[in-house]
gemmi code that builds the backbone of each chain (N, CA, C; Angstrom):
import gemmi

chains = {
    "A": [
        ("UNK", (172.123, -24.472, -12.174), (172.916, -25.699, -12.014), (171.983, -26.905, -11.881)),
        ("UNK", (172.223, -27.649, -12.670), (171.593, -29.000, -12.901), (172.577, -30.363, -12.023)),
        ("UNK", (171.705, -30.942, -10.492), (172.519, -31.936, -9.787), (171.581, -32.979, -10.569)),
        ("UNK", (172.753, -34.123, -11.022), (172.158, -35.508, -11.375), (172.603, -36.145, -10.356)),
        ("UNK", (171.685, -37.605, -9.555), (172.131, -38.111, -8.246), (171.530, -39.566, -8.864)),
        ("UNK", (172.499, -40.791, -9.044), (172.345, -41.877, -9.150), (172.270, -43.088, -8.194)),
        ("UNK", (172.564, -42.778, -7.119), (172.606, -44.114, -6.198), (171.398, -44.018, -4.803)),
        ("UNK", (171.265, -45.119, -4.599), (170.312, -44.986, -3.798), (170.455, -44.447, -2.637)),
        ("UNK", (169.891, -43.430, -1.539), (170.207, -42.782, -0.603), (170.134, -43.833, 0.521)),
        ("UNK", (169.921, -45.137, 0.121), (169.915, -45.963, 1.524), (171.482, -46.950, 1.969)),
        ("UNK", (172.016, -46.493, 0.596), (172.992, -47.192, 0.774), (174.347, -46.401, 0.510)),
        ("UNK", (174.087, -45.319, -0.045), (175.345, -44.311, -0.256), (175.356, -42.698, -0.199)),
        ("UNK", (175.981, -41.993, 0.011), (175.351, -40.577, 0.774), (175.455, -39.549, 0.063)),
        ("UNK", (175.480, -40.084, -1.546), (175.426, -38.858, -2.888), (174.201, -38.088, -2.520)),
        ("UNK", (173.087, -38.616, -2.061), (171.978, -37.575, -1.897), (172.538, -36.517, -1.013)),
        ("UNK", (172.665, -36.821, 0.545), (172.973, -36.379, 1.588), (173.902, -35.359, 0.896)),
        ("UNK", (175.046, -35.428, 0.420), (176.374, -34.555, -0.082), (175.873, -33.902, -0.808)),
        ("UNK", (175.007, -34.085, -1.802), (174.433, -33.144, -2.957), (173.869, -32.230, -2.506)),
        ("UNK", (172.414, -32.605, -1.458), (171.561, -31.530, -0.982), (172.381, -30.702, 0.089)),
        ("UNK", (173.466, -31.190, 0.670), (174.451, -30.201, 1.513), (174.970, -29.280, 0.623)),
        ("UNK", (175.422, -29.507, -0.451), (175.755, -28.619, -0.800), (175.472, -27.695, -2.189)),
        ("UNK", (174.235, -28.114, -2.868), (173.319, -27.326, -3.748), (172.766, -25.783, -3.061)),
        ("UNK", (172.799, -25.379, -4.262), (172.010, -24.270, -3.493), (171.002, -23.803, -4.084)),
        ("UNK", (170.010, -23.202, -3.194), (168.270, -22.715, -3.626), (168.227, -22.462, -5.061)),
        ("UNK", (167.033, -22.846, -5.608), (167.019, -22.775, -6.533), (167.500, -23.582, -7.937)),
        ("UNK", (168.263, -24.146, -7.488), (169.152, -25.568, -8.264), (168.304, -26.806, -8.274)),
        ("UNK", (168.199, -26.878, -9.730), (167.349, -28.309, -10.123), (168.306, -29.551, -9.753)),
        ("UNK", (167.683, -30.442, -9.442), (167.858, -31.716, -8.879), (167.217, -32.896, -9.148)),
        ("UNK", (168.036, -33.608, -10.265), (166.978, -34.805, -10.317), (167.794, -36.123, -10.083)),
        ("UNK", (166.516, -37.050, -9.805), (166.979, -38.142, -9.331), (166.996, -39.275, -10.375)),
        ("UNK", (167.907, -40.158, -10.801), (168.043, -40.831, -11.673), (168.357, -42.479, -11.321)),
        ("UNK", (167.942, -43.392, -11.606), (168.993, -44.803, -11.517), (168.211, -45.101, -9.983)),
        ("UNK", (169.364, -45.622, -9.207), (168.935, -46.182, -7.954), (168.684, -45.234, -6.564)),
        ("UNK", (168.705, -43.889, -7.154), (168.334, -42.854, -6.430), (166.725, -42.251, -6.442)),
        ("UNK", (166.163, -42.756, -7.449), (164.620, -42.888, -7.708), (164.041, -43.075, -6.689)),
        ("UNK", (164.763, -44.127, -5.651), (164.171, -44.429, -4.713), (163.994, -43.305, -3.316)),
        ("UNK", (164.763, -42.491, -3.330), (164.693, -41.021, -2.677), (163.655, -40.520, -2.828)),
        ("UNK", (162.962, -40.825, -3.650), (161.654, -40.058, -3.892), (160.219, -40.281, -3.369)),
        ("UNK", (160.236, -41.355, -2.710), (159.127, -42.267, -2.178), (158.930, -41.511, -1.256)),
        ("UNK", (157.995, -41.945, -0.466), (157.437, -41.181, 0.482), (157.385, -42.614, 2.005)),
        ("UNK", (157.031, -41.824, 3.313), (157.647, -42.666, 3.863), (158.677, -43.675, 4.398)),
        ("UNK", (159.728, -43.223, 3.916), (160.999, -43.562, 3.888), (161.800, -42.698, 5.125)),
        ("UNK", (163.341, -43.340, 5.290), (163.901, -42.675, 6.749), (164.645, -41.419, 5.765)),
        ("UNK", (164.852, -41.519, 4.662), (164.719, -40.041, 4.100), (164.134, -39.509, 3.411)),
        ("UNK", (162.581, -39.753, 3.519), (161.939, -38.500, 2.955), (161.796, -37.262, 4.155)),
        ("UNK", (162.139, -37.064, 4.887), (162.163, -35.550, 5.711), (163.489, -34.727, 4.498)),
        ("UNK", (164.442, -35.243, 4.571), (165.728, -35.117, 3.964), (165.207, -34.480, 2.671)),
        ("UNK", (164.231, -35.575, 1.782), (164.074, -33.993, 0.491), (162.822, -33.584, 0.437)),
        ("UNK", (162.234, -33.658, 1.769), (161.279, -32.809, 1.756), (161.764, -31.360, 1.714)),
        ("UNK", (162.678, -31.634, 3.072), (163.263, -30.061, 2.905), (163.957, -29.895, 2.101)),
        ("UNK", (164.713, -29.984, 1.375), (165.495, -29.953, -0.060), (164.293, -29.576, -0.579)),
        ("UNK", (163.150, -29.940, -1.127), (162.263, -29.204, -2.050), (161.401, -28.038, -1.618)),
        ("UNK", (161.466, -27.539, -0.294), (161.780, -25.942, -0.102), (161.817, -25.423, -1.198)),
        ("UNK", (163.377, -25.371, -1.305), (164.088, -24.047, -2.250), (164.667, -24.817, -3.336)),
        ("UNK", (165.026, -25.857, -3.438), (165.201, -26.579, -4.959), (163.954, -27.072, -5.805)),
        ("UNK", (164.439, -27.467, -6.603), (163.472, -28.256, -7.833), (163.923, -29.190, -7.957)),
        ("UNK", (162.805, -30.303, -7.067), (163.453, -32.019, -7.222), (162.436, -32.488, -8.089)),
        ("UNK", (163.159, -33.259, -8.874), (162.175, -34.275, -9.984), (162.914, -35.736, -10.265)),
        ("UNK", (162.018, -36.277, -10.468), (162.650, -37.483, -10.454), (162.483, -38.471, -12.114)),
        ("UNK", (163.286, -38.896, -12.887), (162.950, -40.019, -14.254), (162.182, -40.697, -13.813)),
        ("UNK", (161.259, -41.017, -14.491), (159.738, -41.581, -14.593), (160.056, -43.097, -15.171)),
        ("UNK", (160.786, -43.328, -16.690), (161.015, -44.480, -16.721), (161.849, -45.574, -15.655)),
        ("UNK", (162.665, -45.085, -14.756), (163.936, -44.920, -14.163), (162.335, -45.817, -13.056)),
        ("UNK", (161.586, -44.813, -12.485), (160.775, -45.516, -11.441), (160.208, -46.416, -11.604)),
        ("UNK", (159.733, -46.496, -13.218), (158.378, -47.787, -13.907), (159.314, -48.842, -13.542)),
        ("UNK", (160.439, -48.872, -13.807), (161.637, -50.303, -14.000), (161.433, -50.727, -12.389)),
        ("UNK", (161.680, -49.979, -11.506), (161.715, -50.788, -10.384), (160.241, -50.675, -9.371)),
        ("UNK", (159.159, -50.801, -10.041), (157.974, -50.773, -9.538), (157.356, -49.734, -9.079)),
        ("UNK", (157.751, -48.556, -8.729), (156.931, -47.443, -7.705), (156.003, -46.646, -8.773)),
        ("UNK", (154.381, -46.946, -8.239), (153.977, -46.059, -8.870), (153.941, -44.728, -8.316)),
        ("UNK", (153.909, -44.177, -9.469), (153.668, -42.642, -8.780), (153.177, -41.756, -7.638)),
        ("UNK", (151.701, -42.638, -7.317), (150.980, -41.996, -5.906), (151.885, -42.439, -4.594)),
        ("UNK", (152.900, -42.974, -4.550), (153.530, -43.432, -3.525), (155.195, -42.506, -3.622)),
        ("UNK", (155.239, -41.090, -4.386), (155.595, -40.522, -4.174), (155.470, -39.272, -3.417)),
        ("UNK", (157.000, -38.514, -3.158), (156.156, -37.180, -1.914), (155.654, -36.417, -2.836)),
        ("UNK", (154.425, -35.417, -2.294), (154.012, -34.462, -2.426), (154.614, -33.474, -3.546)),
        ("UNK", (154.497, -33.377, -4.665), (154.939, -31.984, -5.485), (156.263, -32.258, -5.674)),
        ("UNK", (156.753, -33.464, -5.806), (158.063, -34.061, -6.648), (157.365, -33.964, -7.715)),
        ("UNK", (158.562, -33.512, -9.040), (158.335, -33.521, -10.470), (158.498, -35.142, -10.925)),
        ("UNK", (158.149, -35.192, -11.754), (158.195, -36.610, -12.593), (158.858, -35.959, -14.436)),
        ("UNK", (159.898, -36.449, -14.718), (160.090, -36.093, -16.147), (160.504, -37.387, -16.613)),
        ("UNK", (160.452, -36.833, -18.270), (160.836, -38.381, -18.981), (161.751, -37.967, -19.647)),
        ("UNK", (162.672, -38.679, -20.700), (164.024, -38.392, -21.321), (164.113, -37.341, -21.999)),
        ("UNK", (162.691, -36.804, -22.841), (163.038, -35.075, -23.111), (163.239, -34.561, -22.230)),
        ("UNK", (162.289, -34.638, -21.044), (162.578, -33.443, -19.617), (164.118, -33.777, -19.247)),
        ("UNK", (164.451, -34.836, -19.117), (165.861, -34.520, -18.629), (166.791, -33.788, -19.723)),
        ("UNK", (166.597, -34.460, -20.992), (167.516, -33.174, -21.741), (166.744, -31.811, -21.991)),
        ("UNK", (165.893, -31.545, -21.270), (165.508, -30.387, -21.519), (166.156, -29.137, -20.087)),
        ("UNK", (166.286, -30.367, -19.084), (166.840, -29.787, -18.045), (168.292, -29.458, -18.264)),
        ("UNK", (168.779, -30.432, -19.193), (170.298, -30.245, -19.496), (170.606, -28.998, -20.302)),
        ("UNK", (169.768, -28.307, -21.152), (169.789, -27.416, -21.944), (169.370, -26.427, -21.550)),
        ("UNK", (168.411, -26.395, -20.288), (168.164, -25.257, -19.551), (169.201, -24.488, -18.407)),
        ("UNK", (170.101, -25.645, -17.569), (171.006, -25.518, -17.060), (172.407, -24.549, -17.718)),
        ("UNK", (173.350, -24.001, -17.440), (174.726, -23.757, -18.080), (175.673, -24.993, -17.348)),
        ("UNK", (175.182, -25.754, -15.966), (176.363, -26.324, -15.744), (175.358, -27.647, -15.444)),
        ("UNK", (175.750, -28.866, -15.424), (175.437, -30.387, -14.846), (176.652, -30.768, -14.038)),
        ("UNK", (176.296, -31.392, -12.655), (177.589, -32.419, -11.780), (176.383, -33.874, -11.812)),
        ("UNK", (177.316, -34.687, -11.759), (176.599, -36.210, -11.362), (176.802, -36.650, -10.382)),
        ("UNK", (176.398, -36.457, -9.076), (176.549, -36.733, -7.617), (176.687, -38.543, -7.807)),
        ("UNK", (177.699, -39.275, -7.990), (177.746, -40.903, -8.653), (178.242, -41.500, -6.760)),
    ],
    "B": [
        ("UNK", (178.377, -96.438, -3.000), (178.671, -94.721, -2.960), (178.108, -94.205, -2.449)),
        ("UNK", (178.799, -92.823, -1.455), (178.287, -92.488, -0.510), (177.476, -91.239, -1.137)),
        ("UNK", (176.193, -91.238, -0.057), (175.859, -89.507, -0.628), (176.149, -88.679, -0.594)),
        ("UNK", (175.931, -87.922, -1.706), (176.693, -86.361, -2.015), (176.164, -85.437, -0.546)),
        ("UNK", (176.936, -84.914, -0.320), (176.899, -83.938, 0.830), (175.963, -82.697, 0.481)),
        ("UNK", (175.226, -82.230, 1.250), (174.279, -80.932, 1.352), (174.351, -80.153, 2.445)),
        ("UNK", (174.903, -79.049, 1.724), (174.853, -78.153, 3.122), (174.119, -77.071, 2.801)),
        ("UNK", (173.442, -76.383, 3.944), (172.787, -75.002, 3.928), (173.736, -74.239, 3.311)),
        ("UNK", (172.763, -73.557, 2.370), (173.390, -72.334, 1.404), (172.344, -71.273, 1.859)),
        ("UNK", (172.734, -69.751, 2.266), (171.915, -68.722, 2.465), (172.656, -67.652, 1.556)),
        ("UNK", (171.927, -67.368, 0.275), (171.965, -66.201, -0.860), (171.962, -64.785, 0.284)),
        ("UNK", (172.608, -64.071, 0.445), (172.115, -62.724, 1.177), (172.258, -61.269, 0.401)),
        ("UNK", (171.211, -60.672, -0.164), (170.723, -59.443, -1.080), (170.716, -58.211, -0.689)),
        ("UNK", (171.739, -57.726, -1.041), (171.368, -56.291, -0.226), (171.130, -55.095, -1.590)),
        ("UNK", (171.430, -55.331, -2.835), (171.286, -54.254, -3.059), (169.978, -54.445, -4.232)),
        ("UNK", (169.761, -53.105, -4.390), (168.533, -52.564, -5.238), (168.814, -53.035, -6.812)),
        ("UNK", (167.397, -53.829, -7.654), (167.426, -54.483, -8.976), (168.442, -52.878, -9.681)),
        ("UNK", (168.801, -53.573, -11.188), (169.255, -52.454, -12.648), (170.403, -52.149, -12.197)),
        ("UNK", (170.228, -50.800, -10.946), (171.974, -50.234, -10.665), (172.773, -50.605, -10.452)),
        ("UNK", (173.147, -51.342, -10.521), (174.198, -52.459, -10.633), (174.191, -53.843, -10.850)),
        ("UNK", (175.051, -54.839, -11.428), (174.809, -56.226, -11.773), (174.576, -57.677, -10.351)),
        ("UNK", (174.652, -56.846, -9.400), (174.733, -57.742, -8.063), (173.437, -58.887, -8.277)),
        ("UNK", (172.343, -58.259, -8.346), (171.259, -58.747, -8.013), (170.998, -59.737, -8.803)),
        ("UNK", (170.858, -59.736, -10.008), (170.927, -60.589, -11.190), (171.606, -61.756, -11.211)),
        ("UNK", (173.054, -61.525, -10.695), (174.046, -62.279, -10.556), (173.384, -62.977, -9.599)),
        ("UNK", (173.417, -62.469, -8.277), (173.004, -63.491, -7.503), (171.759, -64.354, -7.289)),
        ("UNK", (170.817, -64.189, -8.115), (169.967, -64.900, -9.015), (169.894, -66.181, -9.549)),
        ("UNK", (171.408, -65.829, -9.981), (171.577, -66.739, -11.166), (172.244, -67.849, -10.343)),
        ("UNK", (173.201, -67.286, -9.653), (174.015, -68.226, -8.865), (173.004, -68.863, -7.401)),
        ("UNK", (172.469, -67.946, -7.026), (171.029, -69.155, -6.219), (170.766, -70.222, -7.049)),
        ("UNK", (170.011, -70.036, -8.416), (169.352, -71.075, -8.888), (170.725, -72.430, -9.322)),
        ("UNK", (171.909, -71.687, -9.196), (173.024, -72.616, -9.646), (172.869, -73.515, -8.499)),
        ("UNK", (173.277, -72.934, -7.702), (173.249, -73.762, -6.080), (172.376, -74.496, -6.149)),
        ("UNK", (170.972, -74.528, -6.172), (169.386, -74.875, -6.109), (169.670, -76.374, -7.115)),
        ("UNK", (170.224, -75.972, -8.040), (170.418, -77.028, -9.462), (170.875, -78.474, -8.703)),
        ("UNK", (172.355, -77.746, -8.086), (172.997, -79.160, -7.287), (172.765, -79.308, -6.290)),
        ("UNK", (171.323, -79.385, -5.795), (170.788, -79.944, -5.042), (171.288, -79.941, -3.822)),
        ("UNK", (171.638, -78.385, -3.240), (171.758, -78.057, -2.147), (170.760, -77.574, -1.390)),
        ("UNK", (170.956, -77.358, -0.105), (169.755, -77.306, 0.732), (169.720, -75.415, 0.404)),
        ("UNK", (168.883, -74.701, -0.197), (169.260, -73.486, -0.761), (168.046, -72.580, -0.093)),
        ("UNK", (168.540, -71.002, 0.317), (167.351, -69.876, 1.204), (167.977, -68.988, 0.437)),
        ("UNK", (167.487, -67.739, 0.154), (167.900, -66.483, 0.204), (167.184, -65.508, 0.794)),
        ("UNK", (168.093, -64.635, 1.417), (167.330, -63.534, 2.544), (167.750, -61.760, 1.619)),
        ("UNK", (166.810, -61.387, 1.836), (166.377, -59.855, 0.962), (166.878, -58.489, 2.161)),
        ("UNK", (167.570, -58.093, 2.795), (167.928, -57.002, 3.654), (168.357, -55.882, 2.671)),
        ("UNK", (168.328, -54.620, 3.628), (168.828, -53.379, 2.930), (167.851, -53.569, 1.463)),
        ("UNK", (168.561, -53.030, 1.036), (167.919, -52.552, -0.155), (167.905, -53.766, -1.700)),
        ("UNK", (168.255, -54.927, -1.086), (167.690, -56.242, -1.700), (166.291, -56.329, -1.416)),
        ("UNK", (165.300, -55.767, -0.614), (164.291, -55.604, -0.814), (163.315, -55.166, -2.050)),
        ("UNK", (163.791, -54.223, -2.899), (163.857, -53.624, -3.773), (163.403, -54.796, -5.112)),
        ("UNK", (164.814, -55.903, -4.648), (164.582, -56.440, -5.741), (162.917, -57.808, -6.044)),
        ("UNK", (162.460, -57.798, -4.923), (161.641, -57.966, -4.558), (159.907, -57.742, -5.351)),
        ("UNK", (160.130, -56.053, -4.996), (159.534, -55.373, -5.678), (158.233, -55.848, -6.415)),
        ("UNK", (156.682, -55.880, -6.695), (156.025, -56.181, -7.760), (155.658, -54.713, -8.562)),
        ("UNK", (155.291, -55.031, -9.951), (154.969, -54.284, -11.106), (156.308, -53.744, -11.630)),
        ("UNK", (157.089, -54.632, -11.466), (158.537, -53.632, -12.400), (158.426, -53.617, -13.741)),
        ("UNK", (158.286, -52.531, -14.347), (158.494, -52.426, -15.930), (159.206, -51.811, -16.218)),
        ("UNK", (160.104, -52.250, -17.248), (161.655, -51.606, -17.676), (161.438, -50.954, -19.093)),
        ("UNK", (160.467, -51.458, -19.710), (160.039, -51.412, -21.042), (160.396, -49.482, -21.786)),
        ("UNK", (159.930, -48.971, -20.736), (160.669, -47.990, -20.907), (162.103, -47.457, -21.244)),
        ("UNK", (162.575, -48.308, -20.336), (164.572, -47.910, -20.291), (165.148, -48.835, -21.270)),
        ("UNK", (164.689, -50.275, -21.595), (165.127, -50.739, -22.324), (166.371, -52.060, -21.972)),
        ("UNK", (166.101, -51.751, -20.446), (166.851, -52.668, -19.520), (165.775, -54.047, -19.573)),
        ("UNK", (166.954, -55.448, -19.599), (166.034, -56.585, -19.066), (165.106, -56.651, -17.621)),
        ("UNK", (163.780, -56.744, -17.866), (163.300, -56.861, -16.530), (163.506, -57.964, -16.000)),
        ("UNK", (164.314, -58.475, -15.195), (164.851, -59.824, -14.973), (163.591, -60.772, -13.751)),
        ("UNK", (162.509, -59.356, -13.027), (162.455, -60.001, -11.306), (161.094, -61.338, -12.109)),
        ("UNK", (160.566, -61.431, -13.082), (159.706, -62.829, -13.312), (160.599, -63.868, -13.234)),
        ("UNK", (162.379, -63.662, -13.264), (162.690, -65.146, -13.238), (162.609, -65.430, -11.433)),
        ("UNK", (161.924, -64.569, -10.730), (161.974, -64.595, -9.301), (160.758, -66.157, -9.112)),
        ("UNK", (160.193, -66.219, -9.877), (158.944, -67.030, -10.009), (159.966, -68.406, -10.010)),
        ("UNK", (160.736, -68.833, -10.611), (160.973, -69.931, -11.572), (161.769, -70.491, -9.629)),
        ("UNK", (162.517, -69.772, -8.590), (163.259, -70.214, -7.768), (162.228, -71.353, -7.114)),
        ("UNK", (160.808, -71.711, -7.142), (159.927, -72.423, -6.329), (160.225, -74.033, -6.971)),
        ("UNK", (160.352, -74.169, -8.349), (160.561, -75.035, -9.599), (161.876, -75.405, -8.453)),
        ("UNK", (163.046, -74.732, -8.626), (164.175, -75.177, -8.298), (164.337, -75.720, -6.510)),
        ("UNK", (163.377, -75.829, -5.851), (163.006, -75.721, -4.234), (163.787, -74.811, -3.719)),
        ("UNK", (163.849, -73.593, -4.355), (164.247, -72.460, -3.346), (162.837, -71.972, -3.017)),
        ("UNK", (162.916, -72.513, -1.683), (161.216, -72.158, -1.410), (161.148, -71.224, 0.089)),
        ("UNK", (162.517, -70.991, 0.326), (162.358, -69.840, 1.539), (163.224, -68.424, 1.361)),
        ("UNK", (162.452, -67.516, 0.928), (162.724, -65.982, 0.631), (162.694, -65.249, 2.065)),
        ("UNK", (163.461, -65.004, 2.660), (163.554, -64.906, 4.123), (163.363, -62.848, 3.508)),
        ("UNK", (162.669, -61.791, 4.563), (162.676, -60.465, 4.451), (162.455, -60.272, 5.264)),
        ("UNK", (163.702, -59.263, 5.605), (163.095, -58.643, 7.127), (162.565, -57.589, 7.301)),
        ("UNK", (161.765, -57.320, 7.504), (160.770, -56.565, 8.029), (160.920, -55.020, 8.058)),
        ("UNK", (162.197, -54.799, 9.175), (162.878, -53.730, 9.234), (163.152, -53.138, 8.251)),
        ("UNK", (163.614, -53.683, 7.108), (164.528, -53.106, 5.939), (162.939, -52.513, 5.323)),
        ("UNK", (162.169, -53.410, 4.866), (160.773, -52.859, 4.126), (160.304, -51.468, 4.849)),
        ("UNK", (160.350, -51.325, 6.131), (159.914, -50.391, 6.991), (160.687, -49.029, 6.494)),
        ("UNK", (161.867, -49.346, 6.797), (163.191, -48.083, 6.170), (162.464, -47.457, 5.236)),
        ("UNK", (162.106, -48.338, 4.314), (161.673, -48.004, 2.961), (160.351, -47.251, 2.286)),
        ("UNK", (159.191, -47.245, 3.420), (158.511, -46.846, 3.111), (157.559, -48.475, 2.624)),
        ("UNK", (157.840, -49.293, 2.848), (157.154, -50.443, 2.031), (156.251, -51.534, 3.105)),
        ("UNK", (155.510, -52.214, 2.614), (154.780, -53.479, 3.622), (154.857, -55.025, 2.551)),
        ("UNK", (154.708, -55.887, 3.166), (154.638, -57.225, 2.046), (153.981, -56.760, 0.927)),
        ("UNK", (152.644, -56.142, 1.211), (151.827, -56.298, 0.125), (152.417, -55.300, -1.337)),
        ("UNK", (153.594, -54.752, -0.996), (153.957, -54.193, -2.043), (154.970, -55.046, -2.846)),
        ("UNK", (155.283, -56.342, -2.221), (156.249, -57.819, -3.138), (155.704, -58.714, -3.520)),
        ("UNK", (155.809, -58.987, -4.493), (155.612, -60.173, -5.689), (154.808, -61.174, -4.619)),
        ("UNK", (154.167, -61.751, -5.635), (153.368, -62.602, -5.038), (154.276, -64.257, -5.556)),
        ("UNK", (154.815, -64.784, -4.554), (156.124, -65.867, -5.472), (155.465, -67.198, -4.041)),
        ("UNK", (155.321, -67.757, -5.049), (154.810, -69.088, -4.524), (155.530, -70.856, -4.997)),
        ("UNK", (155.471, -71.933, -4.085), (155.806, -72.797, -4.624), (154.934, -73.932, -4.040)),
        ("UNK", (155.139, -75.014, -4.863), (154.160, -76.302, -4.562), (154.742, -77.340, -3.591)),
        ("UNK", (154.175, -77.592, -2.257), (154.807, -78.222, -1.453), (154.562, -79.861, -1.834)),
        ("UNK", (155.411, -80.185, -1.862), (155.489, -81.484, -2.285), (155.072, -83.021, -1.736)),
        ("UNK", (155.168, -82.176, 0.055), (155.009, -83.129, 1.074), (153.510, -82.746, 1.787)),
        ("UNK", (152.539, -81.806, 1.179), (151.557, -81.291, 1.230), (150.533, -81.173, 0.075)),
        ("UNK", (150.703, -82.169, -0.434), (149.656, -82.941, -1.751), (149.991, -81.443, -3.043)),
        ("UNK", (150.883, -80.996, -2.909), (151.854, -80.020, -4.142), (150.849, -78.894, -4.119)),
        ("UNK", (150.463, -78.432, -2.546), (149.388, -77.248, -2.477), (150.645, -75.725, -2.941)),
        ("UNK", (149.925, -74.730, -2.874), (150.793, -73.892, -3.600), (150.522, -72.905, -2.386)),
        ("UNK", (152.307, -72.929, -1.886), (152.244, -71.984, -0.706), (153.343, -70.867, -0.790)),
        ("UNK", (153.020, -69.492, -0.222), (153.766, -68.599, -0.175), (155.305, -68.675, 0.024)),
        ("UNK", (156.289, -67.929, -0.621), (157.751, -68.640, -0.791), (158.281, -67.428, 0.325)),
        ("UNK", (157.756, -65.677, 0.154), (158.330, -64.874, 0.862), (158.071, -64.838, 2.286)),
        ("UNK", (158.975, -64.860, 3.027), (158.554, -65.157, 4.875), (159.210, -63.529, 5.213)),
        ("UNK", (158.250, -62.840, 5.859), (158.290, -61.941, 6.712), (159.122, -62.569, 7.711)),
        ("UNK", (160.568, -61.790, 8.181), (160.957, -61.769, 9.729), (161.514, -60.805, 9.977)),
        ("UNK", (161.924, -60.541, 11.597), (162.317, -59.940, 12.142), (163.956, -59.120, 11.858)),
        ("UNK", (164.480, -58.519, 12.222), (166.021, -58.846, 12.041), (166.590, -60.165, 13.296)),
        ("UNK", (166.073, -59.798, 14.037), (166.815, -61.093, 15.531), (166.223, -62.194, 14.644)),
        ("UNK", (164.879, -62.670, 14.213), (165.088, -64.010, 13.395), (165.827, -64.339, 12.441)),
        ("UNK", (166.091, -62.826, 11.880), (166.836, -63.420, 10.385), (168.683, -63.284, 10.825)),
        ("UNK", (168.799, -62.780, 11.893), (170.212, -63.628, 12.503), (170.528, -64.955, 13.258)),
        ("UNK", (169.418, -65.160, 14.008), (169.005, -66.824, 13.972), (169.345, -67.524, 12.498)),
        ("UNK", (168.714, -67.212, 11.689), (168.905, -67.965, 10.409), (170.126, -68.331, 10.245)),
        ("UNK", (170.653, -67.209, 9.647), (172.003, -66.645, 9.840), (173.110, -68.034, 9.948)),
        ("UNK", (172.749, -68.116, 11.194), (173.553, -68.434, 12.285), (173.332, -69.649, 12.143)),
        ("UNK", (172.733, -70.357, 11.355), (171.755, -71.817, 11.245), (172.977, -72.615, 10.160)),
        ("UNK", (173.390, -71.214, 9.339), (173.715, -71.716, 7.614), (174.968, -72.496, 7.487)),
        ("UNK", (175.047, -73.109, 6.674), (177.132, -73.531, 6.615), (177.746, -72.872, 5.665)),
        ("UNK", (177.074, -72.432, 4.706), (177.784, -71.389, 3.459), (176.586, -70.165, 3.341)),
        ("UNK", (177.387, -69.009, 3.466), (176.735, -67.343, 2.997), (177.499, -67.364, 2.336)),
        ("UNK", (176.755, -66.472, 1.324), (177.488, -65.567, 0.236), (176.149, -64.112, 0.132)),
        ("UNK", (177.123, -63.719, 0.022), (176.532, -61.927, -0.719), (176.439, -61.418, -1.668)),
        ("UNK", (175.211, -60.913, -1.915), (175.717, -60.071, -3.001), (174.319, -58.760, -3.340)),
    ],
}
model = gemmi.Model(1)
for chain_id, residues in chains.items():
    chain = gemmi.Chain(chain_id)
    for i, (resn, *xyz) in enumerate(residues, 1):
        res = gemmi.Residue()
        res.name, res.seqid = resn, gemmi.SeqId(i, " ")
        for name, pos in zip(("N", "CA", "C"), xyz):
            atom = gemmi.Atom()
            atom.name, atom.element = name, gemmi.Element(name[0])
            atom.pos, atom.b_iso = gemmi.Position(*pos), 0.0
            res.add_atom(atom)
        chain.add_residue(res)
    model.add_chain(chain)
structure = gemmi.Structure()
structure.add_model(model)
structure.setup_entities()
């Protein structure tokens, strides 16, 4: 199962709801204004730290260039993909939800 | 004829540049305000910080990178970018990760001084509290 999560976790609780209820092993990427979930130092990076336990979080790469973050100011062993990787995730998956 | 009236206008930003049209908009409508020569601030909280931001490149997505018209608000004397502090903190962020946006003081031989002001949240409800028209967005 492939979770897509678009909004930013500081202002709406698609992350929070998603990682409640994904389960191990379920890819997870972050797209749009949810990119920002991915930073490090933030009041939720504990939140997908542990989420990347047992999921596979990655985050769109162009999605981050647009709103400034470079890369080293992400957590630890977050994926980075670009528009093949996401349709590659889509084709690897049998199911996609869009946590919106 | 009497003079046109000026009142404090405070722009207030909360959400993050692209995902939605807020930010842009309210951009546009600062510099509107700014035009007719109102007394004009905008303050960056929550995740209007964001829009802030330096090195944004969209070039990738194909979206307008809009934050260089952030430059042009000093031209128009929007010359106080109020940020509080707190919100950058949330975020993982410090000043030195926002635009470097400057304007020429006019009453200071047109030296070129910093436009973004670090504050507190208790200062930036002082502000607040200063204004005769908020708007959001």
């Amino acid at each position: 199962m492939l979770h897509t999560i678009n909004k930013s976790p500081f202002e709406k609780n698609s992350l929070e709801s998603c990682l409640r209820l994904a389960k191990p092993g379920h890819d997870i990427l972050l797209i749009e204004d949810a990119v920002y979930a991915a930073t490090s130092g933030t009041i939720v990076s504990e939140l997908v730290e542990a989420a990347m336990e047992d999921k596979n979080v990655s985050v769109l790469g162009p999605d981050l260039a647009s709103r400034g973050i470079d890369e080293a100011r992400l957590l630890k062993g977050i994926g980075i993909v670009d528009y093949a990787g996401f349709v590659d995730l889509t084709v690897k998956n049998d199911k996609v939800q869009s946590w919106l | 004829m009497s003079e046109p009236t000026v009142k404090r206008f405070m722009y207030i930003n909360r959400r993050a540049p692209y995902g939605t049209v807020y930010s842009v908009e309210g951009l546009e409508v600062a510099l509107i305000g700014a035009a007719f020569e109102q007394d004009v601030c905008m303050a960056f909280i929550d995740d209007g910080v964001y829009q802030l931001k330096k090195d944004q490149d969209t070039s990738a997505t194909g979206i307008k990178n809009f934050s260089p018209a952030y430059r042009a608000l000093g031209d128009y004397d929007v010359t106080r970018l109020y940020v509080e502090g707190e919100s950058l903190q949330a975020r993982g962020l410090t000043e030195d990760d926002l635009m470097a946006l400057t304007y020429e003081d006019e009453d200071d031989d047109w030296a070129e001084k910093p436009s973004i002001r670090l504050v507190s949240r208790e200062e930036l409800s002082g502000l607040i509290d200063q204004q005769d028209v908020i708007l959001h967005f």
